[in-house]
Gaussian input, Z-matrix of N, CA and C with variables (Angstrom, degrees):
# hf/3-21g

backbone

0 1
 N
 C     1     B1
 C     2     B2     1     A1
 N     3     B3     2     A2     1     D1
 C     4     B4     3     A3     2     D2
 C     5     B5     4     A4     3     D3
 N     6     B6     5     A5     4     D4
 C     7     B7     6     A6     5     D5
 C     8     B8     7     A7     6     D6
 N     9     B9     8     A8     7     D7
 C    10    B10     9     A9     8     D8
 C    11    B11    10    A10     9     D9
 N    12    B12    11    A11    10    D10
 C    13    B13    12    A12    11    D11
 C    14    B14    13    A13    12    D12
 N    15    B15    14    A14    13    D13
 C    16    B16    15    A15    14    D14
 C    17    B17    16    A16    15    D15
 N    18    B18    17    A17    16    D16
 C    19    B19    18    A18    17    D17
 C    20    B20    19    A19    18    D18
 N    21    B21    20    A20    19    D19
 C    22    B22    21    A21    20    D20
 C    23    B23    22    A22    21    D21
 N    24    B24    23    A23    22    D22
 C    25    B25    24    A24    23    D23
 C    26    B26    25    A25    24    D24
 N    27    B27    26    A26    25    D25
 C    28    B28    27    A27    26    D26
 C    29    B29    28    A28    27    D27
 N    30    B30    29    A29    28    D28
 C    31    B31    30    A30    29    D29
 C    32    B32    31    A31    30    D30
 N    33    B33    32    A32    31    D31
 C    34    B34    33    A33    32    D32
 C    35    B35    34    A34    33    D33
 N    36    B36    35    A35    34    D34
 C    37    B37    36    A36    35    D35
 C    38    B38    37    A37    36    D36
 N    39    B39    38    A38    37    D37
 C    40    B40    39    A39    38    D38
 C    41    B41    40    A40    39    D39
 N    42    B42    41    A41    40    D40
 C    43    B43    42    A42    41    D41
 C    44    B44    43    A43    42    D42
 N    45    B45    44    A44    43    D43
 C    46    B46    45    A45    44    D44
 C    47    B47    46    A46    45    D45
 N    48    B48    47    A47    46    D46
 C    49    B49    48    A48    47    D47
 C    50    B50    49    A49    48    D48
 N    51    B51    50    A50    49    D49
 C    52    B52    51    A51    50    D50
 C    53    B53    52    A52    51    D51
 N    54    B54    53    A53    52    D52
 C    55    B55    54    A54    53    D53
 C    56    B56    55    A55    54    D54
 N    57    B57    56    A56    55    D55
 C    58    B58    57    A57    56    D56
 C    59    B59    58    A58    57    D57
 N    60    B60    59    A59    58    D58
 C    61    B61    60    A60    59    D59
 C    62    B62    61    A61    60    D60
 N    63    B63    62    A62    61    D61
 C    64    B64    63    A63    62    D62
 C    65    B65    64    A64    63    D63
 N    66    B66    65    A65    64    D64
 C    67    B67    66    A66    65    D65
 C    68    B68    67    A67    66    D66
 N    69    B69    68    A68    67    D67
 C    70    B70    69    A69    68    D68
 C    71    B71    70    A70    69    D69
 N    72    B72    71    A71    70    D70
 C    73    B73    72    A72    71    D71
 C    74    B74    73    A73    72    D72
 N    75    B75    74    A74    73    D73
 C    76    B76    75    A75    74    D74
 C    77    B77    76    A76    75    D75
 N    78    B78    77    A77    76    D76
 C    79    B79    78    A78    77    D77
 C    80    B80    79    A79    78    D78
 N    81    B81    80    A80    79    D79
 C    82    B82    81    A81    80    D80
 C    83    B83    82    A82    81    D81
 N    84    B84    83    A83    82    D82
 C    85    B85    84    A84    83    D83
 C    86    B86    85    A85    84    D84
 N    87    B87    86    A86    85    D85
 C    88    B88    87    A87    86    D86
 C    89    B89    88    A88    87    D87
 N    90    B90    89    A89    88    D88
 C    91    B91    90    A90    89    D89
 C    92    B92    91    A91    90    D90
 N    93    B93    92    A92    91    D91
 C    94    B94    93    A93    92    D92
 C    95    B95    94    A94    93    D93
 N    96    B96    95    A95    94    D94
 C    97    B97    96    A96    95    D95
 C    98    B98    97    A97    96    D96
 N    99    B99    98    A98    97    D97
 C   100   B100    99    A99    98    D98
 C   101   B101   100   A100    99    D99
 N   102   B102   101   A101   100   D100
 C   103   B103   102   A102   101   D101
 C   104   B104   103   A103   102   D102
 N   105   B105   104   A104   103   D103
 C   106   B106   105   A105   104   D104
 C   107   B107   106   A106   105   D105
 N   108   B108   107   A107   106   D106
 C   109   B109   108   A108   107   D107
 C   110   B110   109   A109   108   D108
 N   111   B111   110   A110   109   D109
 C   112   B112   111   A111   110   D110
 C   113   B113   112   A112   111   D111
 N   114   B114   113   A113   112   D112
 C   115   B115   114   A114   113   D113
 C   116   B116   115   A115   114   D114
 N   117   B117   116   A116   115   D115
 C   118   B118   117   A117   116   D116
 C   119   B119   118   A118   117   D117
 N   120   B120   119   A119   118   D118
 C   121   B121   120   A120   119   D119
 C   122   B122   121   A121   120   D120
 N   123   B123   122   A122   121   D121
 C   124   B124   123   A123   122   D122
 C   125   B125   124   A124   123   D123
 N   126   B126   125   A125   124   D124
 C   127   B127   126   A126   125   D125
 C   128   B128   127   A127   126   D126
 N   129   B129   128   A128   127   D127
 C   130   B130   129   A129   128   D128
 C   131   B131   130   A130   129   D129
 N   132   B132   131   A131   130   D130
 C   133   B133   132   A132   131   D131
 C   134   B134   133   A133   132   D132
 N   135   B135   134   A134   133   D133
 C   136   B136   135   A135   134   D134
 C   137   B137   136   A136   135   D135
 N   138   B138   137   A137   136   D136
 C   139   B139   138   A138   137   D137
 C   140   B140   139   A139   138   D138
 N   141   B141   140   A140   139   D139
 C   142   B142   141   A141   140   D140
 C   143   B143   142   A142   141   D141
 N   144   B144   143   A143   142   D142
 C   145   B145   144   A144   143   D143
 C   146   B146   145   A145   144   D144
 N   147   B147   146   A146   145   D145
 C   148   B148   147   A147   146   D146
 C   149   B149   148   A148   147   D147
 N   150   B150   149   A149   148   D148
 C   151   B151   150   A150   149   D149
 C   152   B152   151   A151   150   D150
 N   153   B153   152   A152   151   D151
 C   154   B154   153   A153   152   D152
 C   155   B155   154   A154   153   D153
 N   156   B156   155   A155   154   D154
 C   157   B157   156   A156   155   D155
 C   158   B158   157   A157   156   D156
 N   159   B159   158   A158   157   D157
 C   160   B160   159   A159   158   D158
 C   161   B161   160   A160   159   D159
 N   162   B162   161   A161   160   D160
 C   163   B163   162   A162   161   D161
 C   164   B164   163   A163   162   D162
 N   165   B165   164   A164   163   D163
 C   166   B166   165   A165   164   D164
 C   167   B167   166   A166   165   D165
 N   168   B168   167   A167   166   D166
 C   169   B169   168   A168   167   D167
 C   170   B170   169   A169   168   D168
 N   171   B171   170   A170   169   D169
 C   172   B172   171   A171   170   D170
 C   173   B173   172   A172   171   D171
 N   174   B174   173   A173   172   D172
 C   175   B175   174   A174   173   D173
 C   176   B176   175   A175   174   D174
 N   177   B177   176   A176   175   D175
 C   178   B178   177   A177   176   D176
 C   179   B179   178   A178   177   D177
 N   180   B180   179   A179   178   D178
 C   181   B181   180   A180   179   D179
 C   182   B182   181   A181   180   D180
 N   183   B183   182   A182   181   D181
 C   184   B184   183   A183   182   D182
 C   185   B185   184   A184   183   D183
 N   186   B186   185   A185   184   D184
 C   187   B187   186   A186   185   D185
 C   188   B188   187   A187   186   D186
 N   189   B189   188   A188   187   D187
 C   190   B190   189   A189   188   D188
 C   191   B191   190   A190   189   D189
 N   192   B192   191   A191   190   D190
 C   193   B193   192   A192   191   D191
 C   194   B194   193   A193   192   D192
 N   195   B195   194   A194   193   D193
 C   196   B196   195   A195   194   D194
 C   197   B197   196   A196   195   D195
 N   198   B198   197   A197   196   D196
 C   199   B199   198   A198   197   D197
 C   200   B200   199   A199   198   D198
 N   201   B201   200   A200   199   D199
 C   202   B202   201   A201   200   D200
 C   203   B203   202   A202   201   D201
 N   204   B204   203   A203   202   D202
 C   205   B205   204   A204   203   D203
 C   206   B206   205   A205   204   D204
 N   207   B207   206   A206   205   D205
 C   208   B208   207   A207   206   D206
 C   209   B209   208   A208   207   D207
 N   210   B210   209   A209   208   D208
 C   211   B211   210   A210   209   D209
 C   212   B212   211   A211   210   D210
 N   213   B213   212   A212   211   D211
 C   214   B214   213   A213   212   D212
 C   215   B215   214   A214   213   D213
 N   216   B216   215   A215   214   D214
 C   217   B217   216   A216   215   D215
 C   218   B218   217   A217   216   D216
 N   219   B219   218   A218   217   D217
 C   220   B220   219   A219   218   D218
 C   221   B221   220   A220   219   D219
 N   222   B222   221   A221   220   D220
 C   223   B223   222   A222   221   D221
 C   224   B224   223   A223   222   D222
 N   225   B225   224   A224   223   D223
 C   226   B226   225   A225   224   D224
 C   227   B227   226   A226   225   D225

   B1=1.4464
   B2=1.5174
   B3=1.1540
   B4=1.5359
   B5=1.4393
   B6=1.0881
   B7=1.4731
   B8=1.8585
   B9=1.4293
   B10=1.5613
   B11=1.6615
   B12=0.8841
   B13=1.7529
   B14=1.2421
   B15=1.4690
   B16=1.7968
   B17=1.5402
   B18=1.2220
   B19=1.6511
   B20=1.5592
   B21=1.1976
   B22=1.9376
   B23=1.2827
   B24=1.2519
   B25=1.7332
   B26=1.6448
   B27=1.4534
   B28=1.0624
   B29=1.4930
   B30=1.7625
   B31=1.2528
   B32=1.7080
   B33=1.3885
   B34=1.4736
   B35=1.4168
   B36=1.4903
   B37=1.3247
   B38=1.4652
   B39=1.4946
   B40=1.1380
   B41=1.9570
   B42=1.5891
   B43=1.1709
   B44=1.5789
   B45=1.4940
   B46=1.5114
   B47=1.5819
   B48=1.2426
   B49=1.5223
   B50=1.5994
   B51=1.4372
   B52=1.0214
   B53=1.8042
   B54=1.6942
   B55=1.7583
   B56=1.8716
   B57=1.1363
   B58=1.2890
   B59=1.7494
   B60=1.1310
   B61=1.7684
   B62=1.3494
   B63=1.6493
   B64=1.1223
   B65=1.3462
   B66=1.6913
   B67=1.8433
   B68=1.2366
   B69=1.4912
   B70=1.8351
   B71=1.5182
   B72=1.4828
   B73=2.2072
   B74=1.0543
   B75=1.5505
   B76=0.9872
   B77=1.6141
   B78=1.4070
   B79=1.6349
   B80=1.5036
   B81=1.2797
   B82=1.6311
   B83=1.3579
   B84=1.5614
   B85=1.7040
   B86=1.6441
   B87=1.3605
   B88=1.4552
   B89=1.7802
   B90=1.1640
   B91=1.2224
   B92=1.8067
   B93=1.1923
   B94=1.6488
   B95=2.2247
   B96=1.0290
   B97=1.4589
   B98=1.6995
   B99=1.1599
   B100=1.3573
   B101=1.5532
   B102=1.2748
   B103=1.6610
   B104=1.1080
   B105=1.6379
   B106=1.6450
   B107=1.2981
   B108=1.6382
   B109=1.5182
   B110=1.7799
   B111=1.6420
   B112=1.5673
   B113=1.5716
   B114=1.8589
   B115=1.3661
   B116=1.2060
   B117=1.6018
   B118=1.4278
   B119=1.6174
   B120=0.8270
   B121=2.0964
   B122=1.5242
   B123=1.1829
   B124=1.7436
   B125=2.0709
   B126=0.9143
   B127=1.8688
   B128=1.5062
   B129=1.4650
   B130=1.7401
   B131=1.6638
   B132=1.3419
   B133=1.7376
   B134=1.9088
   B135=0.9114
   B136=1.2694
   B137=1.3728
   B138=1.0511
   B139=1.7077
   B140=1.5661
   B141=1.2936
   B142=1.3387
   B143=1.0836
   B144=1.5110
   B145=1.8239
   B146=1.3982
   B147=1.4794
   B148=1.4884
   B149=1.4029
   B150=1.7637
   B151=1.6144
   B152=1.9324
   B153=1.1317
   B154=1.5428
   B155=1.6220
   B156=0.9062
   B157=1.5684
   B158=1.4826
   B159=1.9316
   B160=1.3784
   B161=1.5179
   B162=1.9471
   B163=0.9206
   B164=1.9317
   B165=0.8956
   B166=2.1055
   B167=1.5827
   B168=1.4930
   B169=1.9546
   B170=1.7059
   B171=1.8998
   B172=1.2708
   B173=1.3430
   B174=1.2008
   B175=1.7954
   B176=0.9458
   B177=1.0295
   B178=1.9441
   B179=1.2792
   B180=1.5958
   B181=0.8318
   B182=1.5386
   B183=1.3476
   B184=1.5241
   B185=1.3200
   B186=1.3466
   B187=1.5217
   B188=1.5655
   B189=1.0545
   B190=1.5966
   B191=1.4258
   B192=1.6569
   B193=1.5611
   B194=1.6336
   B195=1.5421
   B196=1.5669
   B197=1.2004
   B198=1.6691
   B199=1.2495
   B200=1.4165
   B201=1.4343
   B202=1.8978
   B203=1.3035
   B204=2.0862
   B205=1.5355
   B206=1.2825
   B207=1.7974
   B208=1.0027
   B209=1.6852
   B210=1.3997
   B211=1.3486
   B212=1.8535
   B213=1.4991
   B214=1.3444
   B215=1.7650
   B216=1.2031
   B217=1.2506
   B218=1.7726
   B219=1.0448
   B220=1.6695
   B221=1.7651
   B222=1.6389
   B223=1.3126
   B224=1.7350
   B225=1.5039
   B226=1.4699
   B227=1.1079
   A1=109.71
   A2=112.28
   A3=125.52
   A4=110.63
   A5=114.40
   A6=143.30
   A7=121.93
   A8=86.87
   A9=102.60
   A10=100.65
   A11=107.52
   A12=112.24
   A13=121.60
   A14=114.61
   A15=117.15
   A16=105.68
   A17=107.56
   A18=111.68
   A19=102.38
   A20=135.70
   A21=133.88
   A22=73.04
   A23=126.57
   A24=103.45
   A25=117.52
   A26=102.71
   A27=107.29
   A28=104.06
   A29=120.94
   A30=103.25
   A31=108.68
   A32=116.97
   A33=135.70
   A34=124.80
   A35=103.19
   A36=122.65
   A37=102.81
   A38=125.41
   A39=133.60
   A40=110.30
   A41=112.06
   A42=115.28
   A43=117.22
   A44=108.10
   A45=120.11
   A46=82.16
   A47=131.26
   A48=107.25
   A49=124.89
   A50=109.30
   A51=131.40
   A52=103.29
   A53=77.62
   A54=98.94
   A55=110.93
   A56=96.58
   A57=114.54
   A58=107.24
   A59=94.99
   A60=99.02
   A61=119.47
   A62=111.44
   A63=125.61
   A64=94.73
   A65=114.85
   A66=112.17
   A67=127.68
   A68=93.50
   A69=88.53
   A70=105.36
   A71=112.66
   A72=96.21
   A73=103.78
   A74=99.08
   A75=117.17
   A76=119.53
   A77=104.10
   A78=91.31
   A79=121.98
   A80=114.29
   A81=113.02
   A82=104.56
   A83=96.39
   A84=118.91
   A85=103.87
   A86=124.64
   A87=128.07
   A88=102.37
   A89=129.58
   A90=88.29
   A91=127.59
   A92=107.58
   A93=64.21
   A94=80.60
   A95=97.14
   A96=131.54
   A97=101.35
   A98=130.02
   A99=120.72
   A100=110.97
   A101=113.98
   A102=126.63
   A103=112.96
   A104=116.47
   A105=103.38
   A106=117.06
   A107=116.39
   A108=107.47
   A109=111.20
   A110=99.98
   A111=118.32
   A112=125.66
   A113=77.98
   A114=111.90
   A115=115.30
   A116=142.29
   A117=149.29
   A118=103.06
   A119=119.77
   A120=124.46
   A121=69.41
   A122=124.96
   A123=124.46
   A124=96.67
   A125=101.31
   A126=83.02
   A127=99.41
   A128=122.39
   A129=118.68
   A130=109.49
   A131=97.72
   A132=89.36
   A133=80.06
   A134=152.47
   A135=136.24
   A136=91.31
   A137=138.08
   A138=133.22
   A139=96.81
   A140=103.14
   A141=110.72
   A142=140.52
   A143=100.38
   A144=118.00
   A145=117.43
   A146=112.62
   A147=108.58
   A148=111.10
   A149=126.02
   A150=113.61
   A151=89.52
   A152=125.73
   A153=113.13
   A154=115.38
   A155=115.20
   A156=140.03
   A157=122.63
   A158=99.28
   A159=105.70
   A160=128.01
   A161=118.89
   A162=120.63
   A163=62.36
   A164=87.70
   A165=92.77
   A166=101.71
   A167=111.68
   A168=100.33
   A169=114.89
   A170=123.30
   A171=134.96
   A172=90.14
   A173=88.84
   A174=91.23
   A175=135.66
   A176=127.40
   A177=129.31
   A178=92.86
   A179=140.70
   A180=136.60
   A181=113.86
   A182=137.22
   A183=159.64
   A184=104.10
   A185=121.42
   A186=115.06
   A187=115.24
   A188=118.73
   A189=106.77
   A190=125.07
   A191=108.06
   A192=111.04
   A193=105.09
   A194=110.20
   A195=107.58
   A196=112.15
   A197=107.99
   A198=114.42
   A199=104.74
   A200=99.65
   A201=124.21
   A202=90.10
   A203=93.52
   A204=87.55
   A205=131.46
   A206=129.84
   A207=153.59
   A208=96.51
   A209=118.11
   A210=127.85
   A211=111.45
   A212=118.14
   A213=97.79
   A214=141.34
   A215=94.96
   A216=119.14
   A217=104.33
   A218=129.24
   A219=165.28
   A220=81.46
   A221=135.38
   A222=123.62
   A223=86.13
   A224=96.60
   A225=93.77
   A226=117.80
   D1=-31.31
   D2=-175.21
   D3=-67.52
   D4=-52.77
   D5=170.42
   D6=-39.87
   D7=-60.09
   D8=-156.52
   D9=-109.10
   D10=-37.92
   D11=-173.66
   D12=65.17
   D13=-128.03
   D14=152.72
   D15=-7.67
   D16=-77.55
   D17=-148.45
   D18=-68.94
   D19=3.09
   D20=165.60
   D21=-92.14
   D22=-79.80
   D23=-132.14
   D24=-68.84
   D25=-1.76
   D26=176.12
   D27=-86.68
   D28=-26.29
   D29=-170.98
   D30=-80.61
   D31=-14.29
   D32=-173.48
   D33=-82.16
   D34=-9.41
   D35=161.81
   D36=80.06
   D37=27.63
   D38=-167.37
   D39=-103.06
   D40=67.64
   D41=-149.18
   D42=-66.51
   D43=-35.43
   D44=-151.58
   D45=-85.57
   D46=-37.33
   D47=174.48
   D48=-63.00
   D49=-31.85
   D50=-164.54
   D51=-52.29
   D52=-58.21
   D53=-169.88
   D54=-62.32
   D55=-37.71
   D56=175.52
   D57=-51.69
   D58=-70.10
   D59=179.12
   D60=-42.81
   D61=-47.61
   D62=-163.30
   D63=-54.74
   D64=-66.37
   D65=-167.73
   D66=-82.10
   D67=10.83
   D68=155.52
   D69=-93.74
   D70=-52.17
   D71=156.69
   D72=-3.14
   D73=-102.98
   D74=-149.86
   D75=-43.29
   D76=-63.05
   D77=175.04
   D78=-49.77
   D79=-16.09
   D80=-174.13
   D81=-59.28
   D82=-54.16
   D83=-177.72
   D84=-43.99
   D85=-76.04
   D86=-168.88
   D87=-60.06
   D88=-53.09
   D89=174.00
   D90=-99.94
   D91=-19.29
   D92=171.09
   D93=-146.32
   D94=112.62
   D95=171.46
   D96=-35.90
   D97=-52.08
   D98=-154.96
   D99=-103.59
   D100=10.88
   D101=152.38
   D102=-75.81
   D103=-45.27
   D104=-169.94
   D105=-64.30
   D106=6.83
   D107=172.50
   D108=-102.23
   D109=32.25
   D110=178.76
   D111=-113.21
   D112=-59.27
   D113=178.32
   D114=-82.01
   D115=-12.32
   D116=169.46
   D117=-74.19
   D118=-21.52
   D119=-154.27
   D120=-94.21
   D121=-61.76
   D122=-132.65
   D123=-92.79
   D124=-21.42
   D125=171.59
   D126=-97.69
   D127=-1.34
   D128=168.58
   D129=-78.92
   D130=-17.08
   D131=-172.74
   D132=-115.25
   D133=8.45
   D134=165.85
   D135=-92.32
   D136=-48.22
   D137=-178.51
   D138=-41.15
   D139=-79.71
   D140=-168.06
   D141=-34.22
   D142=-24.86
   D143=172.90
   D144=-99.81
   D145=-21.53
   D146=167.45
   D147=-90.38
   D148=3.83
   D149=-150.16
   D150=-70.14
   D151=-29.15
   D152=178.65
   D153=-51.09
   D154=-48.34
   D155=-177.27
   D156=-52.45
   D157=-44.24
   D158=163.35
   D159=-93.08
   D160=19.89
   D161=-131.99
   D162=-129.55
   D163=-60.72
   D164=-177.62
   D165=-53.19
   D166=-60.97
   D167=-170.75
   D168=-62.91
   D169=-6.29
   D170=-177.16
   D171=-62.28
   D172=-81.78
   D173=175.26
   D174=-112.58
   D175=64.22
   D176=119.11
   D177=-74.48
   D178=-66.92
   D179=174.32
   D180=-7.79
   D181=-77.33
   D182=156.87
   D183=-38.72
   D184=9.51
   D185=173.59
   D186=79.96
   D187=0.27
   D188=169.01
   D189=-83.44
   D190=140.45
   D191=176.77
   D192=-69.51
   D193=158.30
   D194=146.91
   D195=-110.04
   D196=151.42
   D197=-173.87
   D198=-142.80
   D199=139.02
   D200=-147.00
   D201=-79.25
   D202=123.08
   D203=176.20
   D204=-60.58
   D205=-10.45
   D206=-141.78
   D207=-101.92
   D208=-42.19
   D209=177.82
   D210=-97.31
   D211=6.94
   D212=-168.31
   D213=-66.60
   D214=-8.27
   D215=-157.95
   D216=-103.24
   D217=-0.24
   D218=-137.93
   D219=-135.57
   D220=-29.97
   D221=-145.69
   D222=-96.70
   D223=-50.11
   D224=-154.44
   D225=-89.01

């Protein structure tokens, strides 16, 4: 996630972040150009630390339960 940015969450199907990131870019870019060499570093390492976080609300979202690693074996 750290690495790649855009291009995981795009491969992870993780859109609303995706899109999200993208138009703050982008707007960074159109108006003032010499932040996005601030503001690009810092939503790559904010990705990176929430990518667990958006990885659980994807899906539940998609209908999946979570199940406690502590109890998993109790499931099956």
């Amino acid at each position: 996630m750290l690495l790649f940015g855009l291009f995981y969450m795009a491969a992870r199907n993780l859109w609303r972040p995706f899109a999200f990131t993208l138009v703050v870019l982008i707007g960074t870019l159109l108006v003032a150009w010499p932040l996005l060499f601030i503001v690009a570093p810092a939503f790559w390492i904010l990705a990176a630390v929430q990518a667990q976080r958006m990885f659980r609300e994807h899906y539940m979202r998609l209908g999946w339960d979570e199940i406690d690693p502590w109890h998993q074996d109790d499931e099956a």
